[in-house]
C-alpha positions in Angstrom: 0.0 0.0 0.0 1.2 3.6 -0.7 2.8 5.1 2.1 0.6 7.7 4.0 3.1 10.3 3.6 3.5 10.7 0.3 1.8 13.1 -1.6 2.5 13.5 -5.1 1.8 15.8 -7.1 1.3 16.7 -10.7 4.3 18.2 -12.8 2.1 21.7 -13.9 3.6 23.9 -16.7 5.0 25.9 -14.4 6.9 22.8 -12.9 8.7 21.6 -16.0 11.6 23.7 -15.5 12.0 21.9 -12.3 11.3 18.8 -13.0 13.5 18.3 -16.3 16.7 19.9 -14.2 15.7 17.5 -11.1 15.1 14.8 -13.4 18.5 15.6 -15.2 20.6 15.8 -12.4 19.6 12.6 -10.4 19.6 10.6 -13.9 23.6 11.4 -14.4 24.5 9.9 -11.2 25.1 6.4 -11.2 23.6 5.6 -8.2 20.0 6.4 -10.0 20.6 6.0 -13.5 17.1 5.7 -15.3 18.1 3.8 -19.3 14.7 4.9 -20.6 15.9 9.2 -20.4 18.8 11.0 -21.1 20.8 12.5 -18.8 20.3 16.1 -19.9 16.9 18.3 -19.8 17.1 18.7 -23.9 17.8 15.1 -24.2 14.7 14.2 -22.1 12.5 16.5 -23.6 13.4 14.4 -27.1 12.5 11.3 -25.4 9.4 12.3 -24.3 8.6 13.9 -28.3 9.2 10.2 -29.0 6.5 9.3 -27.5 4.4 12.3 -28.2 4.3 13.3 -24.4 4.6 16.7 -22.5 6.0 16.3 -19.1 2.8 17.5 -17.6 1.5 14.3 -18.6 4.1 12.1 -17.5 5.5 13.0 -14.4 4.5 13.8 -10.7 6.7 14.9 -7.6 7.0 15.2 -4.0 8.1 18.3 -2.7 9.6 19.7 0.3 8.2 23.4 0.7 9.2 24.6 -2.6 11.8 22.0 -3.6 11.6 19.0 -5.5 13.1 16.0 -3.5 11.1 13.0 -5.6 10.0 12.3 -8.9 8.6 9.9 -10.7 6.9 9.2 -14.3 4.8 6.6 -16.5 4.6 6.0 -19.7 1.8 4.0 -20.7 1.1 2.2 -23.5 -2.8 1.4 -23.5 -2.5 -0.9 -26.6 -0.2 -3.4 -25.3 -1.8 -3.1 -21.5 1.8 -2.2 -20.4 3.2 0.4 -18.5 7.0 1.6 -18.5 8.3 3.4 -14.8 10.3 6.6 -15.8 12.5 6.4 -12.5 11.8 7.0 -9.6 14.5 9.7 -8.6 14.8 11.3 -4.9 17.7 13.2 -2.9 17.1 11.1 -0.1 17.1 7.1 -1.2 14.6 6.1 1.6 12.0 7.8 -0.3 12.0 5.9 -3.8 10.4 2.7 -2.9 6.9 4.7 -1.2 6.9 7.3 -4.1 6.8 4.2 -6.5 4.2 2.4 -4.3 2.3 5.6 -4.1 3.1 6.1 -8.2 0.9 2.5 -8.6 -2.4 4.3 -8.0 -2.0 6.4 -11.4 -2.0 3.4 -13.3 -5.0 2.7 -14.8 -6.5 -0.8 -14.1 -6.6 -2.1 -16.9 -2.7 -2.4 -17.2 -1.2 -5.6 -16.1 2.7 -5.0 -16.9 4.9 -3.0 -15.4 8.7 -2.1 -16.3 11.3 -0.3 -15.0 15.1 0.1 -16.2 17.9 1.1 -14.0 22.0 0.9 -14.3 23.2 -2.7 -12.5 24.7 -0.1 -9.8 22.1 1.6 -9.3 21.7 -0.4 -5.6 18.6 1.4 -4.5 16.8 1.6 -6.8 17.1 -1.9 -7.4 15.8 -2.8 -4.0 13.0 -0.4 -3.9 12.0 -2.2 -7.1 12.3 -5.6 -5.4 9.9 -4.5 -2.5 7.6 -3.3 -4.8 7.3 -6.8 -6.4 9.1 -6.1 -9.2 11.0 -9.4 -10.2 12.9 -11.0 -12.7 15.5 -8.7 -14.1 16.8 -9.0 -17.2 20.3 -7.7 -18.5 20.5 -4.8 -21.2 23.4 -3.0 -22.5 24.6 0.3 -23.4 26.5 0.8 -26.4 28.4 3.8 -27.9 30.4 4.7 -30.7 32.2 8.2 -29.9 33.5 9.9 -33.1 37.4 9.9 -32.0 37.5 6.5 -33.2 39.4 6.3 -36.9 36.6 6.2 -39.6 38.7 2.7 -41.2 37.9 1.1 -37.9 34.1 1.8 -38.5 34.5 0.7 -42.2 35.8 -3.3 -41.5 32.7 -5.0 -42.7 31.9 -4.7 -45.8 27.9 -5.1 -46.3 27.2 -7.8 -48.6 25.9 -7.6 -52.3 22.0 -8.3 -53.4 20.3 -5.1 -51.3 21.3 -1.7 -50.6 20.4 1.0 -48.1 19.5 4.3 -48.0 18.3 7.3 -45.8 14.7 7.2 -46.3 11.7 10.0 -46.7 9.1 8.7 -43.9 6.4 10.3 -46.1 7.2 7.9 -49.2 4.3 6.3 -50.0 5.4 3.2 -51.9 7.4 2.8 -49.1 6.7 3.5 -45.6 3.1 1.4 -45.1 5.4 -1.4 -45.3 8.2 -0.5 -42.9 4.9 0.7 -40.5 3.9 -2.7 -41.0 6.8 -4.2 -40.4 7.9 -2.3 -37.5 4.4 -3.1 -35.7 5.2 -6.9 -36.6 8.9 -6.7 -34.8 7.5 -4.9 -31.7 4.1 -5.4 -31.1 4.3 -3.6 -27.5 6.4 -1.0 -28.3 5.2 2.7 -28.9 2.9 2.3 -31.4 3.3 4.8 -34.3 0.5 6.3 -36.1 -0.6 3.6 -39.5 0.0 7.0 -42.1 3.1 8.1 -40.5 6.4 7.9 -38.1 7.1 10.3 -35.7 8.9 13.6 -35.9 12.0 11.8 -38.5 12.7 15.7 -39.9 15.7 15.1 -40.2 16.9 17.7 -37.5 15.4 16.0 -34.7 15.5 12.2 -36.1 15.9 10.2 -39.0 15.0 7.2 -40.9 17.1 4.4 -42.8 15.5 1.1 -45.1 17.0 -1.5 -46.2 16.1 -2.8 -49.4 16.6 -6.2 -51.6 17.3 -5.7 -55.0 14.6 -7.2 -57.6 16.4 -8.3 -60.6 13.4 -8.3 -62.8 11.8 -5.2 -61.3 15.2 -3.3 -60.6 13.4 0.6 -60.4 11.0 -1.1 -57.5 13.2 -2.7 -54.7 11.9 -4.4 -51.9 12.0 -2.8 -47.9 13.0 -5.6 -46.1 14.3 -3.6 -42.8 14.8 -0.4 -41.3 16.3 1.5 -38.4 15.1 5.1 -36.8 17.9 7.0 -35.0 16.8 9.8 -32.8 19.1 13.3 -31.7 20.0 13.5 -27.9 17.7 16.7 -27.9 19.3 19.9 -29.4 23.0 17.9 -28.8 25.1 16.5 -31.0 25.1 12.9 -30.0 22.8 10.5 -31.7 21.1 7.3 -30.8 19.5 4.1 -32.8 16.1 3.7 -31.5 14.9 0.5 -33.2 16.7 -1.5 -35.9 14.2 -3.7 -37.4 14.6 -6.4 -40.6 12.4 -9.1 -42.0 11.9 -12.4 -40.4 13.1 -13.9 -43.8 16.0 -12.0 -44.4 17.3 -12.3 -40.4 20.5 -13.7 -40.6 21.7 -12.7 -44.3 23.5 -9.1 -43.2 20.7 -6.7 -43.6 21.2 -5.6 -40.3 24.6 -5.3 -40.5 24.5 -3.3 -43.4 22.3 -0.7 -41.8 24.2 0.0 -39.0 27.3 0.2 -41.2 25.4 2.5 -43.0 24.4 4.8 -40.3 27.8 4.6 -38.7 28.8 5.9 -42.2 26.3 8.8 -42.3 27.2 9.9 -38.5 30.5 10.4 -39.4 30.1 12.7 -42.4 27.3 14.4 -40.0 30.1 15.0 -37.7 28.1 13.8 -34.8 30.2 13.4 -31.2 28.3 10.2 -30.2 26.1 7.2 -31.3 24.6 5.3 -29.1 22.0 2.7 -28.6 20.7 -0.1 -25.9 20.4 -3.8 -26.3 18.6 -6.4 -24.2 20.9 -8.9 -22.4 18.2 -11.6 -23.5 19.2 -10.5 -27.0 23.1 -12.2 -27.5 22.7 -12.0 -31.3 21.8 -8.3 -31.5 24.8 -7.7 -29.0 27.5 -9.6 -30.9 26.4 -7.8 -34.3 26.3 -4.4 -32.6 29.9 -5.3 -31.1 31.2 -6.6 -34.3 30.8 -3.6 -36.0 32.5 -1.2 -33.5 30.4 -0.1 -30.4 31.4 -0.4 -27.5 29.8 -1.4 -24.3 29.0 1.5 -21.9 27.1 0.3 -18.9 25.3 -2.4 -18.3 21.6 -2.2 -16.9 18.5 -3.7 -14.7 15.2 -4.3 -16.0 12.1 -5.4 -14.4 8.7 -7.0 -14.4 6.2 -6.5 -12.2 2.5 -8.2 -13.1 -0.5 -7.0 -10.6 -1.9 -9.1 -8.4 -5.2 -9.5 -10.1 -3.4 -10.3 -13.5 -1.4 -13.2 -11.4 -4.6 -14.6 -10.1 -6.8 -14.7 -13.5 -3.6 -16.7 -15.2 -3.7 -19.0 -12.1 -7.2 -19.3 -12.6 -6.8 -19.9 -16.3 -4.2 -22.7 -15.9 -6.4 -24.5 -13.6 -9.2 -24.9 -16.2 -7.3 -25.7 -18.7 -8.5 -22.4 -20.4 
């Protein structure tokens, strides 16, 4: 149950200021480290455009006379009747397992799954997850390619023949229903773009790479097999890959390879400081591919599930029957 203490309150417009710095400052230190947000208030505010949020509508805080000493977000995904934890965060460690108790009565009911992500040190965090029920954490990965490294070490894999990539316009037509499609078939609980369109790929603020197989017999119409979106770090000049995405059928033949050595290629002649990206730990083909062609691993990260008691109970219920 939430603690009786704890009030939260809802970040206002004229909180954002205060929140985004709060949010900023605890998120750098390693003790607290949140992987969903950036460390910086222009980096979060892009994270949150991701996901087409304001922080009025995300986050909520417990203050101490006029300053901030907790803070907490959600960002739920009704579709897929999941919920993502964006921290908690709080000056004082004893506070960040009741603000995340008291955080659980903003979700709505009809969300079963919970996540949160936090660094592997991130000690207290991880226990205030554990008292809240959260179990079974799984490993992910941060990866980073800074742009001090020589461009020949970037260029060691040559992407095969047969398909080619490009930087894509996300308002092609003959093109982007598919990758849509395709994208909603890779991660059917992830945000869930609009069917006409992909979010905010300007190509100032984020951009959009395909894949495509070459058709012999139709050459002029080739065929989107995969894609990749990577996203700015705000109004910074570091860069991350959001989602890398290819074909069930083509898994396994170097499409994926090719796009990143594509985008590693384009980041360079960008003149971008820093490309990054996170992998699950559940994922050890992703990792080796993202390795093999230069990143480097970071830090390494928590994540965990929590499934409500009521959700528990039905799927008891359900094995019992035989439903």
């Amino acid at each position: 149950m939430p603690s009786a203490t704890i009030a939260l309150k809802r970040c206002t417009a004229e909180t954002v200021p205060a929140f985004l710095e709060f949010i900023a400052q605890q998120n750098s230190l390693l003790t607290q480290h949140c992987l969903i947000l950036d460390q910086n208030v222009e980096g979060i505010r892009n994270d949150l455009s991701m996901i087409e949020a304001e922080p009025t509508e995300r986050f909520w805080g417990l203050w101490d006379g006029g300053a901030l000493v907790a803070a907490v977000g959600l960002d739920i995904e009704v579709r897929s009747k999941r919920t993502f934890f964006l921290g908690p965060w709080a000056k004082d460690e004893q506070l960040l397992q009741p603000v995340m108790e008291a955080m659980m009565e903003f979700i709505p009911e009809e969300i079963n799954e919970l996540r949160t992500y936090h660094n592997v040190d991130a000690a207290a965090s991880h226990n205030a997850a554990l008292a809240c029920g959260f179990s079974d954490p799984t490993w992910a990965t941060y990866l980073v390619i800074k742009d001090s490294f020589e461009r020949g070490e970037v260029a060691k894999l040559p992407p095969p023949a047969g398909f080619a990539v490009r930087l894509q316009d996300p308002s092609d037509a003959a093109v982007t229903p598919t990758l849509l499609a395709l994208h909603h078939q890779l991660f059917p609980k992830s945000h869930n773009f609009a069917d006409e369109k992909w979010p905010k790929l300007d190509g100032t603020l984020g951009w959009l790479f395909a894949v495509f197989n070459e058709d012999s017999e139709r050459p002029e119409h080739p065929v989107p097999v995969g894609y990749a979106i990577v996203q700015r770090e705000g109004t910074s000049n570091k860069v991350y890959v959001q989602y890398v995405g290819v074909a069930p059928s083509e898994q396994g033949k170097g499409r994926g390879t090719a796009l990143l050595l594509a985008i590693k290629e384009w980041f360079y002649e960008q003149g971008f400081e820093q490309l990054s990206l996170t992998v699950n730990g559940d994922n050890p083909n992703a990792r080796k591919m993202y390795l093999n062609v230069g990143f480097k691993i970071e830090s390494d990260g928590c994540g965990y599930k929590f499934f409500r008691r009521a959700a528990a109970t039905q799927h008891a219920k359900e094995e019992d029957t035989g439903v």
